[in-house]
py3Dmol code that shows the C-alpha trace and the ligand (Angstrom):
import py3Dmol

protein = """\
ATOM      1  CA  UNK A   1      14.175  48.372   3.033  1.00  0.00           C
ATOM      2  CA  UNK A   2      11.320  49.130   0.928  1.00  0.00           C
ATOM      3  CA  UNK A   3      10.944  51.869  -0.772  1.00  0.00           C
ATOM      4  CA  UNK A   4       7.110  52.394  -0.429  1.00  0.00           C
ATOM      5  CA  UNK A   5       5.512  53.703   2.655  1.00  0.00           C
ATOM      6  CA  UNK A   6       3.168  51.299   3.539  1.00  0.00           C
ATOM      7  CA  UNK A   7       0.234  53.420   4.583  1.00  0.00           C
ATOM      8  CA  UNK A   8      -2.242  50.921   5.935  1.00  0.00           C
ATOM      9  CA  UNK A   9       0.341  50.157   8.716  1.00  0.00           C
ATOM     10  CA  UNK A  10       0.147  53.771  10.048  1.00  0.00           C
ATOM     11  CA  UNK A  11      -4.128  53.869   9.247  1.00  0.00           C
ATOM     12  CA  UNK A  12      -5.819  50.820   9.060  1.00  0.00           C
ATOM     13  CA  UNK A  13      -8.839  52.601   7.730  1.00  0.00           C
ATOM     14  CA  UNK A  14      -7.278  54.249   4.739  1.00  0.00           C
ATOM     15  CA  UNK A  15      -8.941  53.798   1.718  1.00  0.00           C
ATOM     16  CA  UNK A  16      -8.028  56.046  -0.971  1.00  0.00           C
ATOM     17  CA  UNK A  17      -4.831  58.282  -1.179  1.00  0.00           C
ATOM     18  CA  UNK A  18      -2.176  60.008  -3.880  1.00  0.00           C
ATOM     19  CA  UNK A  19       0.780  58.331  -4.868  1.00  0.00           C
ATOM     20  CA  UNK A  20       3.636  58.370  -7.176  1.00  0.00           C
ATOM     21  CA  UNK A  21       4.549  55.467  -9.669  1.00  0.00           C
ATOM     22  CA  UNK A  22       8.383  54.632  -9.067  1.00  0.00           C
ATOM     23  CA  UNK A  23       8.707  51.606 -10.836  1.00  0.00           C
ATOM     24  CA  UNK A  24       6.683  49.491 -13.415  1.00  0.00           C
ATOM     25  CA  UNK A  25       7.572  46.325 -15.234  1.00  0.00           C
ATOM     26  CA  UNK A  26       6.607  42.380 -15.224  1.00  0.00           C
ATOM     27  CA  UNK A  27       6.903  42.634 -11.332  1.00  0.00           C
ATOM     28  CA  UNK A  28       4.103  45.044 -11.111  1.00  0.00           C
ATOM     29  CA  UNK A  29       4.173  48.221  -9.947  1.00  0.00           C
ATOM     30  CA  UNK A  30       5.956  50.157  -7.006  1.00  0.00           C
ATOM     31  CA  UNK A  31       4.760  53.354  -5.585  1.00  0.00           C
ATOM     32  CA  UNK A  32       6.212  56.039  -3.304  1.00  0.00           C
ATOM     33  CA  UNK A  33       3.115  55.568  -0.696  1.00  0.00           C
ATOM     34  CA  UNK A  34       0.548  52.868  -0.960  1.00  0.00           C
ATOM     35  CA  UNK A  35      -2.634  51.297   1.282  1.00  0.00           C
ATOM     36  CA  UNK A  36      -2.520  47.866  -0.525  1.00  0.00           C
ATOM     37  CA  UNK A  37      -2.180  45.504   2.088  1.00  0.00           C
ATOM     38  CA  UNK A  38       0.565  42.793   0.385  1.00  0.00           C
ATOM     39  CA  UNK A  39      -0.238  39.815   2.307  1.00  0.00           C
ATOM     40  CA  UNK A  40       1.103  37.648   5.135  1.00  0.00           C
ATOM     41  CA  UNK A  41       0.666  36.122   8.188  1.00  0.00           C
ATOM     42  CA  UNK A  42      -2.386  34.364   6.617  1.00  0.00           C
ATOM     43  CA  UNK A  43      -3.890  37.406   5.282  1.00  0.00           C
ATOM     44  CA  UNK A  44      -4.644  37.665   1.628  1.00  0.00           C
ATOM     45  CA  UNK A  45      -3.762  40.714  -0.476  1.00  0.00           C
ATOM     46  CA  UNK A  46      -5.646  43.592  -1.539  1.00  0.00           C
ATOM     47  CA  UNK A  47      -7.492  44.218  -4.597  1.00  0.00           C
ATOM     48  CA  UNK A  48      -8.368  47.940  -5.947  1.00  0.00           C
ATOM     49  CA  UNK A  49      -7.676  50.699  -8.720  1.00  0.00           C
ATOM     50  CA  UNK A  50      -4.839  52.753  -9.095  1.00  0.00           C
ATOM     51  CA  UNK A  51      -6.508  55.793 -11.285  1.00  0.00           C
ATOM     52  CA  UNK A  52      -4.574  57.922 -13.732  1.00  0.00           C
ATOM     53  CA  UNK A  53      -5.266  60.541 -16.695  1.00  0.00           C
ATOM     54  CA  UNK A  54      -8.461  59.308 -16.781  1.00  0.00           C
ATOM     55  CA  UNK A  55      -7.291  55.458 -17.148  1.00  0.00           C
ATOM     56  CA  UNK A  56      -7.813  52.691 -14.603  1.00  0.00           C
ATOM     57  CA  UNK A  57      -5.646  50.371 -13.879  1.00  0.00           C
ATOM     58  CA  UNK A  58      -7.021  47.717 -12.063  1.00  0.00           C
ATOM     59  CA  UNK A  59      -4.927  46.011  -8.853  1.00  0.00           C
ATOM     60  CA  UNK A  60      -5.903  42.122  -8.608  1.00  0.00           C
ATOM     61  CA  UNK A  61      -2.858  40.892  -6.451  1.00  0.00           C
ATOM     62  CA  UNK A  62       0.013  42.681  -4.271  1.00  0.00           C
ATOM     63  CA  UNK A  63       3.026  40.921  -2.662  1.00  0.00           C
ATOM     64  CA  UNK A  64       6.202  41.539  -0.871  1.00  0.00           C
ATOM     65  CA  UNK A  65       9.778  40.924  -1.487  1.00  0.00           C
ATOM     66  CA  UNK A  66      12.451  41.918   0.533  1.00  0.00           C
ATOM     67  CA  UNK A  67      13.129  45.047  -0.510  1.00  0.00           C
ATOM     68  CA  UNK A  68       9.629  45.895  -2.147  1.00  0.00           C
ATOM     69  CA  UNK A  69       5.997  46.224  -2.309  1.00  0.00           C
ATOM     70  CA  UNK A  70       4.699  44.903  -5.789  1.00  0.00           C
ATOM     71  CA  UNK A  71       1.559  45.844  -6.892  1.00  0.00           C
ATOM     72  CA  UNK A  72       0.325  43.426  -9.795  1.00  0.00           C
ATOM     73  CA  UNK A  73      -2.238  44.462 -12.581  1.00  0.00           C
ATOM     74  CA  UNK A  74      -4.840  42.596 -14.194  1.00  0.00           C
ATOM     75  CA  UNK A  75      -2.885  41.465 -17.392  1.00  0.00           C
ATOM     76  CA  UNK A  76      -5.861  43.234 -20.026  1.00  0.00           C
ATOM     77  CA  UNK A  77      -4.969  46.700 -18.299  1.00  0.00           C
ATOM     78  CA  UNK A  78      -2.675  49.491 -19.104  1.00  0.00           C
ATOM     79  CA  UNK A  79       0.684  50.127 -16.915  1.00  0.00           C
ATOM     80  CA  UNK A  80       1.230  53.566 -15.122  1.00  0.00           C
ATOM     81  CA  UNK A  81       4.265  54.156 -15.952  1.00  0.00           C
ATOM     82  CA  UNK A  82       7.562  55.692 -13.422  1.00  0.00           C
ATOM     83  CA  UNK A  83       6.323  59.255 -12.905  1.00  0.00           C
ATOM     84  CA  UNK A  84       2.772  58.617 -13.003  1.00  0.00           C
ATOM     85  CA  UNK A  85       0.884  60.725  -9.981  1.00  0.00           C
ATOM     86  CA  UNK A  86      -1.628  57.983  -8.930  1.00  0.00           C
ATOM     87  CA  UNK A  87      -4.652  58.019  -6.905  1.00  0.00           C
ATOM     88  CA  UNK A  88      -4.745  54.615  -5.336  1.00  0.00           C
ATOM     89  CA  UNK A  89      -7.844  52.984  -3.959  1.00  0.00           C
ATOM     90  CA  UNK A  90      -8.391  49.514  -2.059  1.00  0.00           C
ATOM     91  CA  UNK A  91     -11.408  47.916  -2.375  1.00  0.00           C
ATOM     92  CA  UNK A  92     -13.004  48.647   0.752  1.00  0.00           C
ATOM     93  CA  UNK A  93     -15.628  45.485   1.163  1.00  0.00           C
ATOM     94  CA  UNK A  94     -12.569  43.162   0.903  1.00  0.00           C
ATOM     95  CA  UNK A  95     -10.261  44.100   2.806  1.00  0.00           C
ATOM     96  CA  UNK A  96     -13.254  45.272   5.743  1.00  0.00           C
ATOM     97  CA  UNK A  97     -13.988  41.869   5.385  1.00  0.00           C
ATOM     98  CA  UNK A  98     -10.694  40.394   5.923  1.00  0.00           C
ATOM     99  CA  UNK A  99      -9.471  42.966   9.024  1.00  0.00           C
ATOM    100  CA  UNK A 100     -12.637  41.772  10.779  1.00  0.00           C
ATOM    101  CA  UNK A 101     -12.098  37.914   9.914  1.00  0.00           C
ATOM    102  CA  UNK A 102      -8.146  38.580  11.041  1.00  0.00           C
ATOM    103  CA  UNK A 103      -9.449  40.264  14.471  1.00  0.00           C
ATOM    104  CA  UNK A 104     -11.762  37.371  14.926  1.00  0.00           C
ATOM    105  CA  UNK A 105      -8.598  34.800  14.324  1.00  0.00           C
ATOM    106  CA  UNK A 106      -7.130  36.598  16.934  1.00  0.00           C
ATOM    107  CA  UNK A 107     -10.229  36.491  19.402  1.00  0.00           C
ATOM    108  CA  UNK A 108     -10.321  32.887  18.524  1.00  0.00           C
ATOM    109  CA  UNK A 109      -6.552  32.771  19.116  1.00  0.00           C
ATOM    110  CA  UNK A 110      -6.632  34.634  22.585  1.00  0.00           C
ATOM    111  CA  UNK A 111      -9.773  32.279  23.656  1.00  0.00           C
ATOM    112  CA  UNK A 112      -8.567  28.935  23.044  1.00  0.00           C
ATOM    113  CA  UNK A 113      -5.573  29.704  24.931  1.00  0.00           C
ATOM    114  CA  UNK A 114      -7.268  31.351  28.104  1.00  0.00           C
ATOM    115  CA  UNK A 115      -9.510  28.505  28.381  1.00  0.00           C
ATOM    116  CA  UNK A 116      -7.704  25.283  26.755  1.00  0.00           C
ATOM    117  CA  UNK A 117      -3.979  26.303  27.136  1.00  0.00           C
ATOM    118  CA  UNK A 118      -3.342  25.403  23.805  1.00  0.00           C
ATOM    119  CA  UNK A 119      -1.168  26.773  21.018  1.00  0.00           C
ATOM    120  CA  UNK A 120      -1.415  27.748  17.564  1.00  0.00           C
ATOM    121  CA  UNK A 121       0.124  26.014  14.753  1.00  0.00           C
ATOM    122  CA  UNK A 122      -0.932  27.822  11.483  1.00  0.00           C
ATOM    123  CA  UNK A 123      -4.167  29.517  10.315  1.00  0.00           C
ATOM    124  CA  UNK A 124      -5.268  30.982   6.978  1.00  0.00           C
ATOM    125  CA  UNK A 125      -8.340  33.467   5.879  1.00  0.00           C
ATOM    126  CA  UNK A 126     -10.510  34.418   3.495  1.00  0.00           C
ATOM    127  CA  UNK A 127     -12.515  36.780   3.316  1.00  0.00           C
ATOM    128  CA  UNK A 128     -15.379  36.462   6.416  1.00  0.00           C
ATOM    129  CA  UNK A 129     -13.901  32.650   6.462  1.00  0.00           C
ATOM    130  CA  UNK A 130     -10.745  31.431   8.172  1.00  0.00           C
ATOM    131  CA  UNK A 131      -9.576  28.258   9.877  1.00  0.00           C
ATOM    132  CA  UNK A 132      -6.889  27.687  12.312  1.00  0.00           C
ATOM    133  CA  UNK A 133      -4.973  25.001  13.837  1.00  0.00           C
ATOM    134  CA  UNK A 134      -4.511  24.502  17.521  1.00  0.00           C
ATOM    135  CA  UNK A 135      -2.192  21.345  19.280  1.00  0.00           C
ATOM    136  CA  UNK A 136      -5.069  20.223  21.572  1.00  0.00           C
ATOM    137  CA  UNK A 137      -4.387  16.745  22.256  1.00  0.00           C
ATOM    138  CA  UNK A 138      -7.259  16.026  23.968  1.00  0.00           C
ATOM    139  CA  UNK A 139     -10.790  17.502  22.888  1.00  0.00           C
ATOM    140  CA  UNK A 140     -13.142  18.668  25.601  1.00  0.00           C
ATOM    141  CA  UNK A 141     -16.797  17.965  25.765  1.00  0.00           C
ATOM    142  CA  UNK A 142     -18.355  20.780  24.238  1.00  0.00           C
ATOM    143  CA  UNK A 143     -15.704  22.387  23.017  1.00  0.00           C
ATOM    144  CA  UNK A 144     -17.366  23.465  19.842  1.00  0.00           C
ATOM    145  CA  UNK A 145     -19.701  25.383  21.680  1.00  0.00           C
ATOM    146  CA  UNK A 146     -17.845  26.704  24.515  1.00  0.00           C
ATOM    147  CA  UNK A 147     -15.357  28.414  21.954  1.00  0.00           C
ATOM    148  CA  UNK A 148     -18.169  29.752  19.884  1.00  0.00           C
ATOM    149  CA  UNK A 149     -19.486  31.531  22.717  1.00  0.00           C
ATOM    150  CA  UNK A 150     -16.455  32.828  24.498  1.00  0.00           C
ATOM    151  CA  UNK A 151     -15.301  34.259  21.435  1.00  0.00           C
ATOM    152  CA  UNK A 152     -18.873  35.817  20.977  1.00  0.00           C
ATOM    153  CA  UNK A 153     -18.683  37.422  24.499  1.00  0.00           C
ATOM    154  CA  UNK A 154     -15.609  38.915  23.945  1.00  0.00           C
ATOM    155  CA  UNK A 155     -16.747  40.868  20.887  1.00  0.00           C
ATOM    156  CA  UNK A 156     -19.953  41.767  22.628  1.00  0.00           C
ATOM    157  CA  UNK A 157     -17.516  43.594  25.633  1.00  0.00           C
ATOM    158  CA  UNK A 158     -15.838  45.554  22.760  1.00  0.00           C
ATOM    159  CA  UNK A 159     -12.439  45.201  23.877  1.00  0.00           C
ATOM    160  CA  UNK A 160     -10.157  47.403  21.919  1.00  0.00           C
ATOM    161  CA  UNK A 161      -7.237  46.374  19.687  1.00  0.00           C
ATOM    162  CA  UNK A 162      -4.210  48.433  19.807  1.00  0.00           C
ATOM    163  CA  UNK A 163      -1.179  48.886  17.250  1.00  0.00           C
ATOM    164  CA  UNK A 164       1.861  49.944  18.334  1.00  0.00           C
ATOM    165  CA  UNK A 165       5.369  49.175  17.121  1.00  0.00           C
ATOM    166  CA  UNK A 166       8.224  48.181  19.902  1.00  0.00           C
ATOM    167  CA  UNK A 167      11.823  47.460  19.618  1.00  0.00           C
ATOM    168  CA  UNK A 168      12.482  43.897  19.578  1.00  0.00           C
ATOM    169  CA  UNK A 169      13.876  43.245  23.239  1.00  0.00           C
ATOM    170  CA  UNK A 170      10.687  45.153  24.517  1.00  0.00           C
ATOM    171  CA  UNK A 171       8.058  43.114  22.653  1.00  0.00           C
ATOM    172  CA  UNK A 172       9.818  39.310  23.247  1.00  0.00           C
ATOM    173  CA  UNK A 173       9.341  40.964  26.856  1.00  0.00           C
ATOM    174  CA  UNK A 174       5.970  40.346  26.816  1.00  0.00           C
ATOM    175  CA  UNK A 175       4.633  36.960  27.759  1.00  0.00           C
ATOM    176  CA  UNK A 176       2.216  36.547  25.337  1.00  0.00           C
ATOM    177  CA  UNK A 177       4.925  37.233  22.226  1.00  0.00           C
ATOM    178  CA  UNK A 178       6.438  34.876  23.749  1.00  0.00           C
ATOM    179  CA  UNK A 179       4.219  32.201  23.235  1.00  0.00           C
ATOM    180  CA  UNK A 180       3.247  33.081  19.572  1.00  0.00           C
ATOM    181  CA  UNK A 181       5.993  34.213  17.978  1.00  0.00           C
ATOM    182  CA  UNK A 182       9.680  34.370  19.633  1.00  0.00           C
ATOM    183  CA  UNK A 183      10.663  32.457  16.341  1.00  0.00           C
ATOM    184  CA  UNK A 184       8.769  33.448  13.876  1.00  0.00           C
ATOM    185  CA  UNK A 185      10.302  36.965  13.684  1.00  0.00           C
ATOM    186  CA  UNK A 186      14.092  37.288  11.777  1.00  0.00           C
ATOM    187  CA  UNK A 187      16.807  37.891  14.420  1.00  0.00           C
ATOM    188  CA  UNK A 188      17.239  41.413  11.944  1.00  0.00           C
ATOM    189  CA  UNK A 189      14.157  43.103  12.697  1.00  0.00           C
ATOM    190  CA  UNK A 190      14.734  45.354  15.248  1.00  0.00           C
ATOM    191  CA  UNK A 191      10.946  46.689  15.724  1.00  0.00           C
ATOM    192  CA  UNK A 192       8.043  44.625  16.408  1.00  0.00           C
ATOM    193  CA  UNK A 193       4.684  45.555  15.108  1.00  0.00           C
ATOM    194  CA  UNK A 194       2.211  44.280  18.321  1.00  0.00           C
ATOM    195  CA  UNK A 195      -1.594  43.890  17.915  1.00  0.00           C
ATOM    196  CA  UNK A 196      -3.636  43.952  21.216  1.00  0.00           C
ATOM    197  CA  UNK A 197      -6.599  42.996  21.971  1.00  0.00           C
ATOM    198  CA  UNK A 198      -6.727  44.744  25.434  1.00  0.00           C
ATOM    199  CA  UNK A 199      -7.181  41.915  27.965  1.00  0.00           C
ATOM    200  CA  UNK A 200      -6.914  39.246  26.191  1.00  0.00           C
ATOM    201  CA  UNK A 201      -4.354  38.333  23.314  1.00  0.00           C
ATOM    202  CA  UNK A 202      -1.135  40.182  22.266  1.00  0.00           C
ATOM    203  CA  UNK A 203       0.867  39.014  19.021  1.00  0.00           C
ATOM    204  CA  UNK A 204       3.569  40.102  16.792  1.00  0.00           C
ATOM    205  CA  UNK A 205       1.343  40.994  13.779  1.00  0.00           C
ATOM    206  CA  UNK A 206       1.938  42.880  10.773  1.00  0.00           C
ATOM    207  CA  UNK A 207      -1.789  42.563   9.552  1.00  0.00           C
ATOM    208  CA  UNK A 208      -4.990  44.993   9.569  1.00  0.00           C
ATOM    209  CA  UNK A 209      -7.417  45.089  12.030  1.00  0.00           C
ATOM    210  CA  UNK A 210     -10.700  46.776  13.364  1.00  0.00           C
ATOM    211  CA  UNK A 211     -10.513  49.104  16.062  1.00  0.00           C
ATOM    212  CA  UNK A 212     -12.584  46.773  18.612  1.00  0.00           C
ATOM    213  CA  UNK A 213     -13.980  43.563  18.783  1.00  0.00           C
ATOM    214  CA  UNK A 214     -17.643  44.098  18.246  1.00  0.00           C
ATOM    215  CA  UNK A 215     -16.418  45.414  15.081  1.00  0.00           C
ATOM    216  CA  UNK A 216     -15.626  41.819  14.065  1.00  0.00           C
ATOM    217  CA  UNK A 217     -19.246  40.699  14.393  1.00  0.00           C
ATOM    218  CA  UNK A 218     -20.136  37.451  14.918  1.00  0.00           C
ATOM    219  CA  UNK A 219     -17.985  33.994  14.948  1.00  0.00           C
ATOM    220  CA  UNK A 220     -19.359  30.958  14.322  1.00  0.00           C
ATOM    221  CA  UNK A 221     -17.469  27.606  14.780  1.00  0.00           C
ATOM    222  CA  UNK A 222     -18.689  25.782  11.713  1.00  0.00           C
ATOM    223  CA  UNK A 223     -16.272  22.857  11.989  1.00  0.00           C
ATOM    224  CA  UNK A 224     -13.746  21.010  13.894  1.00  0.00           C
ATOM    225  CA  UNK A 225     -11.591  18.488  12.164  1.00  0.00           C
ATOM    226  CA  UNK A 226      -8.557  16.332  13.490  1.00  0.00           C
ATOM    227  CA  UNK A 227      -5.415  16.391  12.069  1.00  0.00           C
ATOM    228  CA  UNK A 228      -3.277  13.367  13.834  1.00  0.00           C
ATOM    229  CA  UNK A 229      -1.101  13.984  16.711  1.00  0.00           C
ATOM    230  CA  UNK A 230      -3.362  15.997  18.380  1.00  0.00           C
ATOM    231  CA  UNK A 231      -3.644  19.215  15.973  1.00  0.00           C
ATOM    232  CA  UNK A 232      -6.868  20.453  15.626  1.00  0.00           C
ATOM    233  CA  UNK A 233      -8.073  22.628  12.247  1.00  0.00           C
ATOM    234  CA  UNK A 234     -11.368  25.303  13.716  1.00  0.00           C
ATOM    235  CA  UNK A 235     -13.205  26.638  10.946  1.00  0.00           C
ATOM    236  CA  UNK A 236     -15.099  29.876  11.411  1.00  0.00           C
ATOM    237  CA  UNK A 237     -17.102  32.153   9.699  1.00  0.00           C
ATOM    238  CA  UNK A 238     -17.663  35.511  10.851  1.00  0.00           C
ATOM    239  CA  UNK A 239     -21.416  37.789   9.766  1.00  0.00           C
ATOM    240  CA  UNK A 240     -23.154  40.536  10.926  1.00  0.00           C
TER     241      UNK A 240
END
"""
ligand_1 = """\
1
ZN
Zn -2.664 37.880 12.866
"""
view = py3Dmol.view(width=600, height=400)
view.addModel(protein, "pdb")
view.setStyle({"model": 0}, {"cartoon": {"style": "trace"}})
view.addModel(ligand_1, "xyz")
view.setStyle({"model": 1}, {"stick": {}})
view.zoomTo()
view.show()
């Protein structure tokens, strides 16, 4: 069990906040409470500033280990060290950026498999680029296009996405969880962190998203490519 209290489970839109150093070493460093989003599930980690005494420390990687949150420095700056009051600050174009190019994975995700039954196999994102892989045997005329605009029409209706944590026999309840990620999740986790896009995709996430899909943007389907034995890779971009 970690130690810090991951803050940008509870709000997504939590930028800035006060903290206290616990640990610091070649790890990086561990606070009590902290925003910085540590990666996984194909999204990338934050970057920002922890801010102490009048020093900056600046926050170019974070990860997760079983029992922690590490937040790594940039190598040139000075370590906070255990004891340090902090005031901790993501970079907020970044990770905007990536919660709206996550929600639009998950459009993506929810469309694909409304309209073309099929399932997905992996994914990765950048930020306001992602690709994901589908097993879609066969590839429908005008698939490229039919995508791109279902996905479009669903953020133009502004569906919301909801967050809510269940215990694990309630969530692998739920059809959808089902499909996505029945073994993805370790038999020990006993809650299940759900993101829902109202009416049209549910998934065992522990990522951060925008409140609604028009928040997203727009998705464009830049690129289809085939990866033998029927796995397709979609690239997207998302912009304004
Ligand atoms: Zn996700």
């Amino acid at each position: 069990m970690s130690r810090t209290h991951r803050l940008e489970l509870d709000d997504q839109t939590l930028r800035e906040w006060d903290a206290v150093v616990l640990d610091s070493g070649p790890d990086g460093i561990v606070l009590d409470r902290s925003a910085f989003y540590p990666g996984g599930g194909g999204q990338p980690p934050d970057h920002g500033v922890l801010l102490w005494g009048g020093v900056q420390t600046r926050i170019v990687d974070a990860r997760k280990s079983s029992d922690e949150v590490y937040l790594v420095p940039l190598d040139t700056d000075p370590l906070p060290p255990p004891g340090t009051a902090v005031r901790g600050a993501v970079e907020d174009d970044r990770r905007t950026a990536l919660m709206r190019t996550h929600s639009g994975l998950h459009v993506l995700c929810g469309v694909v498999f409304r309209d073309f039954g099929a399932l997905v196999t992996g994914g990765n994102m950048e930020p306001l680029t992602a690709r994901m892989d589908f097993n879609l045997p066969e590839l429908p005329e005008g698939f490229r296009d039919a995508v791109e605009t279902a996905c479009n029409t669903e953020i133009g209706a502004d569906r919301r996405i909801d967050v809510r944590v269940l215990p694990r026999d309630e969530a692998f309840a739920l059809p959808d969880i089902i499909r996505t990620a029945t073994n993805l999740v370790p038999p020990e986790v006993k809650e299940v962190r759900i993101v829902d896009i109202v009416g049209l995709d549910q998934q065992a996430d522990g990522g951060t998203h925008v409140a609604s899909t028009r928040q997203v943007g727009r998705i464009e389907v830049v690129k289809i490519e085939s990866k033998g034995k029927g796995f397709r890779r979609l690239r997207i971009r998302v912009s304004d």
